[in-house]
Every structure is written in C-alpha cells, then in structure tokens.
N, CA, C and O atoms as a GROMACS GRO file, in nm:
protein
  276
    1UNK      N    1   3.048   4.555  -4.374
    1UNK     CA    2   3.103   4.678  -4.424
    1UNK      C    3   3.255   4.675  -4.402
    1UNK      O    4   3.304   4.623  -4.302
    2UNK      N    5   3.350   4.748  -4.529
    2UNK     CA    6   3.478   4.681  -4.514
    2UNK      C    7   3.550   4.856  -4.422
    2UNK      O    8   3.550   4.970  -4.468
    3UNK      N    9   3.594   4.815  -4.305
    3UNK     CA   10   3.708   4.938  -4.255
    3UNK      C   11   3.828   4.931  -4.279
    3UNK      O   12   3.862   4.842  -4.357
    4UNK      N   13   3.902   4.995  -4.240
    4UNK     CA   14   4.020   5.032  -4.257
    4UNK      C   15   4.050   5.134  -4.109
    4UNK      O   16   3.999   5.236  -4.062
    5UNK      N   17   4.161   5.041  -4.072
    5UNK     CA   18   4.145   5.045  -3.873
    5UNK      C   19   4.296   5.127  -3.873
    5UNK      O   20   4.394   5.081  -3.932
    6UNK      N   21   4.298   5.270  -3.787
    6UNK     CA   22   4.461   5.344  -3.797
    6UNK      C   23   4.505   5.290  -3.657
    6UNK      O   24   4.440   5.321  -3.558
    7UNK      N   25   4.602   5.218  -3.650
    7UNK     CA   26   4.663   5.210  -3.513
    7UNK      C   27   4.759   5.320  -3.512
    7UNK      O   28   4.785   5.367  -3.623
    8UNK      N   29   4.826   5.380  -3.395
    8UNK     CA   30   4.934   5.448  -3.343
    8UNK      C   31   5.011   5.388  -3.246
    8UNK      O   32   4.940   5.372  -3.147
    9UNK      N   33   5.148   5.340  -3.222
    9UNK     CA   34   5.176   5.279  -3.170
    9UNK      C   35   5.155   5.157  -3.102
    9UNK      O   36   5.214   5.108  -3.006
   10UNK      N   37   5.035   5.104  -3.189
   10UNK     CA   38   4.956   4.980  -3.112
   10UNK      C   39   4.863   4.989  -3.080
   10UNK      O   40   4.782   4.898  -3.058
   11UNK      N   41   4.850   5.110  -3.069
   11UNK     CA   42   4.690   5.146  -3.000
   11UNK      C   43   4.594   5.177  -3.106
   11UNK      O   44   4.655   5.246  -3.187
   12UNK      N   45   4.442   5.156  -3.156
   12UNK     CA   46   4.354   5.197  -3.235
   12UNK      C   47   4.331   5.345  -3.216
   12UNK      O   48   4.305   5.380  -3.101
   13UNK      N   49   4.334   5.400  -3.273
   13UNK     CA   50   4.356   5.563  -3.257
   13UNK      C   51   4.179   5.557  -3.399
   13UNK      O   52   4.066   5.562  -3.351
   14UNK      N   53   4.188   5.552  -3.473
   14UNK     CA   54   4.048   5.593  -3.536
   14UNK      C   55   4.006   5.440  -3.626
   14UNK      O   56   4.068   5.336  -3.603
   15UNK      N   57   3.859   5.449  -3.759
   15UNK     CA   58   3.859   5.418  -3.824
   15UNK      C   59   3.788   5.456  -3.971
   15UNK      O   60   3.690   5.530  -3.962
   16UNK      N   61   3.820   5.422  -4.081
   16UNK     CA   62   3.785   5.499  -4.217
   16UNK      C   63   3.710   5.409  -4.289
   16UNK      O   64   3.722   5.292  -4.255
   17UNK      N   65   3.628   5.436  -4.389
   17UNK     CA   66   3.552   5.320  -4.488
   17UNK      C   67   3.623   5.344  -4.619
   17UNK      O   68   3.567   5.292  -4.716
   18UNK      N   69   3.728   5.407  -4.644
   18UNK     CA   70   3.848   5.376  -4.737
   18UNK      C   71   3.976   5.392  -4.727
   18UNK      O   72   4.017   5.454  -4.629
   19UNK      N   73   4.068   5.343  -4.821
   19UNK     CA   74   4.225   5.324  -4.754
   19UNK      C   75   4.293   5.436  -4.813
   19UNK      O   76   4.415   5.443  -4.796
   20UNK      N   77   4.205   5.567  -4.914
   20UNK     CA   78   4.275   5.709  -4.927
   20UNK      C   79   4.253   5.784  -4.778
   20UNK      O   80   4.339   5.861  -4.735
   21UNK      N   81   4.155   5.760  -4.718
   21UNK     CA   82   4.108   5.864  -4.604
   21UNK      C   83   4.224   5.792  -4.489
   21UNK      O   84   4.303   5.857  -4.420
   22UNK      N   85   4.210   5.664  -4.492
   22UNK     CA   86   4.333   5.620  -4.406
   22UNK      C   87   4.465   5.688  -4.384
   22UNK      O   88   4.527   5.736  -4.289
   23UNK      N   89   4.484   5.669  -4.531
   23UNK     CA   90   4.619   5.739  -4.555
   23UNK      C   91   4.638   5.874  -4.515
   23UNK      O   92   4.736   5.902  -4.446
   24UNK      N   93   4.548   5.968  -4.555
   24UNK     CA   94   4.505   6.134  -4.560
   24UNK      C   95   4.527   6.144  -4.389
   24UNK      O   96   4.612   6.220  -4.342
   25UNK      N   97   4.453   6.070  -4.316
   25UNK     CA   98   4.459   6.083  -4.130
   25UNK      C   99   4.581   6.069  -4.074
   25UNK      O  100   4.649   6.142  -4.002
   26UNK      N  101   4.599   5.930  -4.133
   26UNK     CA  102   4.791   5.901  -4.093
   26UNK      C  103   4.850   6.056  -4.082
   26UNK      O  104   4.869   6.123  -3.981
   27UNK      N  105   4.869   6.085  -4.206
   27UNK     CA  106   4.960   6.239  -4.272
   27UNK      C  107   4.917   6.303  -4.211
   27UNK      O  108   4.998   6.395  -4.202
   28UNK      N  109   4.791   6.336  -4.123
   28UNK     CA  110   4.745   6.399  -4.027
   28UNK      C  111   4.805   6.411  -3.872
   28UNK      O  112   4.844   6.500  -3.796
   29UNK      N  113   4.794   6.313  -3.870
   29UNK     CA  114   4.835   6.243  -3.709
   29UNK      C  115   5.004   6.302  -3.754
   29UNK      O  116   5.054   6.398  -3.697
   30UNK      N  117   5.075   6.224  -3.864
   30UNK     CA  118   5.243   6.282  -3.879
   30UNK      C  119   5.232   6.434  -3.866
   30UNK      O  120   5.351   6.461  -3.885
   31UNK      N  121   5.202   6.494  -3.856
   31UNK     CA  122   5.211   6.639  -3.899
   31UNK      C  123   5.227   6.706  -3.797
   31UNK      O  124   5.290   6.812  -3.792
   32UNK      N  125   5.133   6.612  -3.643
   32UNK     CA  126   5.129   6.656  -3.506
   32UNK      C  127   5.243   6.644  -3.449
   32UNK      O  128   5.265   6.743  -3.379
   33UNK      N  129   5.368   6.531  -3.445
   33UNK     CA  130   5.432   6.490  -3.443
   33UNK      C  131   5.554   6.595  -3.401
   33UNK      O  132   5.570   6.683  -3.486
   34UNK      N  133   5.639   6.603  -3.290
   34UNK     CA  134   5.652   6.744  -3.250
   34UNK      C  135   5.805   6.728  -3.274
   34UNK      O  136   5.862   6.822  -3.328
   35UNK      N  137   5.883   6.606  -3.235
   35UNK     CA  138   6.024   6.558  -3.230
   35UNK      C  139   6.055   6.457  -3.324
   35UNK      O  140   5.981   6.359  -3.327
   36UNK      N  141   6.188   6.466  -3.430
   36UNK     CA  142   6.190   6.329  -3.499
   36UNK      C  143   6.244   6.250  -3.447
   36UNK      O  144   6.263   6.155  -3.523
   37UNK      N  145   6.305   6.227  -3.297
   37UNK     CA  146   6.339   6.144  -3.212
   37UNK      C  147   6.207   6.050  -3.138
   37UNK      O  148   6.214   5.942  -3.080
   38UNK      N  149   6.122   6.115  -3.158
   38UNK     CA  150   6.006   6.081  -3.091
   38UNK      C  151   5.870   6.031  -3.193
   38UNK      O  152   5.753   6.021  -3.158
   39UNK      N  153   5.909   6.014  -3.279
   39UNK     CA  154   5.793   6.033  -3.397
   39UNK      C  155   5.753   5.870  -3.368
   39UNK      O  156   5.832   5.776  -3.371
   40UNK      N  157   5.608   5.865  -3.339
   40UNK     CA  158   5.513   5.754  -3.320
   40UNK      C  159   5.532   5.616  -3.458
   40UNK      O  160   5.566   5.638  -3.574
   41UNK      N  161   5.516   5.549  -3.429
   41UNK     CA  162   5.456   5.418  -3.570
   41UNK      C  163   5.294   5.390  -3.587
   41UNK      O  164   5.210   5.354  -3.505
   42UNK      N  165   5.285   5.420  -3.726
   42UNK     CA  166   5.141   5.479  -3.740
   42UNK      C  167   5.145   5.300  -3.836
   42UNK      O  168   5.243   5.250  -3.892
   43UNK      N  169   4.981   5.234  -3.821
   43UNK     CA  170   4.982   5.129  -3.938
   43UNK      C  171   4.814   5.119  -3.949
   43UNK      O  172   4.735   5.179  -3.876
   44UNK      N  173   4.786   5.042  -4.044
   44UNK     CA  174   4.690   5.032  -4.105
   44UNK      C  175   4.602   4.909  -4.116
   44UNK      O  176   4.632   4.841  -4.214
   45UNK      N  177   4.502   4.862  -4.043
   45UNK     CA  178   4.457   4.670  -4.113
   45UNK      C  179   4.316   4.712  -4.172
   45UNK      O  180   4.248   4.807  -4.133
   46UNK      N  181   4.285   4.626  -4.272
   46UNK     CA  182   4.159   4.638  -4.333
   46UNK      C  183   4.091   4.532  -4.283
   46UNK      O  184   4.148   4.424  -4.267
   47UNK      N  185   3.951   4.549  -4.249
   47UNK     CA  186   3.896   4.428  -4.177
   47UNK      C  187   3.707   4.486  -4.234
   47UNK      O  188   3.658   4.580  -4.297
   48UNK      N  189   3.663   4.370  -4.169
   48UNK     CA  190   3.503   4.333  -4.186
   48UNK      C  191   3.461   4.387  -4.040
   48UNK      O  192   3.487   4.332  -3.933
   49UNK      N  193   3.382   4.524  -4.061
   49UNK     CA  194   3.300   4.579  -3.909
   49UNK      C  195   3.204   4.446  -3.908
   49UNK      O  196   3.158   4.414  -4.018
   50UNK      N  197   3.177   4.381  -3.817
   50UNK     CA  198   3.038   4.347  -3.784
   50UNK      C  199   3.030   4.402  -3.648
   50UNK      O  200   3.116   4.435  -3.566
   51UNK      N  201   2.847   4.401  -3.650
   51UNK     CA  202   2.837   4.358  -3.462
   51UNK      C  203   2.695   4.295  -3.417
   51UNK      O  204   2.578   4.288  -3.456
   52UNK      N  205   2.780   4.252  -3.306
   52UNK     CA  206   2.734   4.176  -3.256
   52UNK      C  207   2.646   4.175  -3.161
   52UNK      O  208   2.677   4.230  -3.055
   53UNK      N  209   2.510   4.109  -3.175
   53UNK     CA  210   2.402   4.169  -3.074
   53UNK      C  211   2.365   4.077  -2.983
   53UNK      O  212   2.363   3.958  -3.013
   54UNK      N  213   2.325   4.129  -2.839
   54UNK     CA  214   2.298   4.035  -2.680
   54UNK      C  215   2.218   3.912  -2.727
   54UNK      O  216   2.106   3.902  -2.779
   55UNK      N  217   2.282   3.852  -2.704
   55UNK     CA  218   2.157   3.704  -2.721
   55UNK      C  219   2.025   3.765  -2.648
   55UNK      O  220   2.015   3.855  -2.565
   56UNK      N  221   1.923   3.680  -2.712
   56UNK     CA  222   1.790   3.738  -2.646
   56UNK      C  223   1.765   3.681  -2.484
   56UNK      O  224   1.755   3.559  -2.497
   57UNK      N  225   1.753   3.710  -2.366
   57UNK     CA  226   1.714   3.620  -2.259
   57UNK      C  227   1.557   3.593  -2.335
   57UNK      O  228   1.499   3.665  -2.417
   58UNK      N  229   1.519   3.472  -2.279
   58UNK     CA  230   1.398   3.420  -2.287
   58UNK      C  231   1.406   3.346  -2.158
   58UNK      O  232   1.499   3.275  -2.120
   59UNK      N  233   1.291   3.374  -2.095
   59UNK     CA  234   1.219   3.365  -1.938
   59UNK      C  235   1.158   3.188  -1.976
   59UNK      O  236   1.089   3.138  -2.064
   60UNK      N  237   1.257   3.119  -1.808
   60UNK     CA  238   1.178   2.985  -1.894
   60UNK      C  239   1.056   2.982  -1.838
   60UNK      O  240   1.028   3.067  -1.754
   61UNK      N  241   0.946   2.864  -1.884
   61UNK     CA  242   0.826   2.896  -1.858
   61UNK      C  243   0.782   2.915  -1.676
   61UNK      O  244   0.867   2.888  -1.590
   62UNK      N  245   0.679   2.951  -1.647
   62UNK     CA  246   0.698   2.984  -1.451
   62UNK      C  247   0.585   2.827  -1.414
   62UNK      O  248   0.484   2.788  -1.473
   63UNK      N  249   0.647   2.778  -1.312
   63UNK     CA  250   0.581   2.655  -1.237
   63UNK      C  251   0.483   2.760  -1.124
   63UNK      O  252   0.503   2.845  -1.037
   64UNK      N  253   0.363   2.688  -1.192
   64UNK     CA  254   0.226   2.729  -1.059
   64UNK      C  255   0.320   2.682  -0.896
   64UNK      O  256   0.406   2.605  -0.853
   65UNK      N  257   0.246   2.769  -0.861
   65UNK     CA  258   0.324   2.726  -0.757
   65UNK      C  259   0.212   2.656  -0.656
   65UNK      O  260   0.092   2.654  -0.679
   66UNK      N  261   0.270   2.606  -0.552
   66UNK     CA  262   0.207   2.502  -0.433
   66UNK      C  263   0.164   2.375  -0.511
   66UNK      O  264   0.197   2.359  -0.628
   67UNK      N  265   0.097   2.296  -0.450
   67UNK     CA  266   0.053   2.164  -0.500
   67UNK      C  267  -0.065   2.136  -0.581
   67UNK      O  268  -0.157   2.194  -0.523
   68UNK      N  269  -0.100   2.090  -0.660
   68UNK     CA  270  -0.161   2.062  -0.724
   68UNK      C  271  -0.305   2.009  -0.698
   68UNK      O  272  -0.284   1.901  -0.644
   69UNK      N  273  -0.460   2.028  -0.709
   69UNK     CA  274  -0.572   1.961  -0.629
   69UNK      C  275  -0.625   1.844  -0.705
   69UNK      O  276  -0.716   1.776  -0.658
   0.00000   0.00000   0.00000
C-alpha cells in the first residue's frame, strides 16, 4: 500500500494514503504555527507501508530423556 509520510522538522509527525491529504495536513500543521521566526520545516516522502511479521519460533524436536534400554 503506497503512503505518503509528513515529517516536521525531521521528525514523522503523521501518515496519508494520498499526496492531496498530505498536502491539506501540512496547511494544517502551518496554520498552528504561532511565530514566523519560529515556523517549523514541514516535508513529505512517498513510500511502500509493508509489515513485517515475527518469524515463527518452532520448538526443536525434545530428546527422551535418560538412556536408552
């Protein structure tokens, strides 16, 4: 599934499944923005969500135990 990842200053701040809603949040986030001395750097990467699941443990087989008759 393709995202579209908002950083704020570097940091991942949200993510969108299109690059209008991207945009629309950005203008969001600017709006909060209290000083224009202070105003954050907002950016954008488009990427492939996957994920990724625990390898399975598998138990190796169990040795009888004691000696053998």
């Amino acid at each position: 599934m393709k995202r579209f990842y908002i950083f704020k200053d570097g940091t991942q701040k949200a993510s969108t499944a299109t690059r209008e809603l991207a945009i629309d949040l950005i203008r969001q986030y600017q709006a909060l923005e209290t000083h224009p001395l202070l105003r954050a750097e907002f950016s954008m990467i488009e990427g492939e969500e996957e994920f990724v699941p625990y390898p399975t443990k598998q138990k190796p087989p169990r040795k009888k135990g004691g000696m053998e008759r």
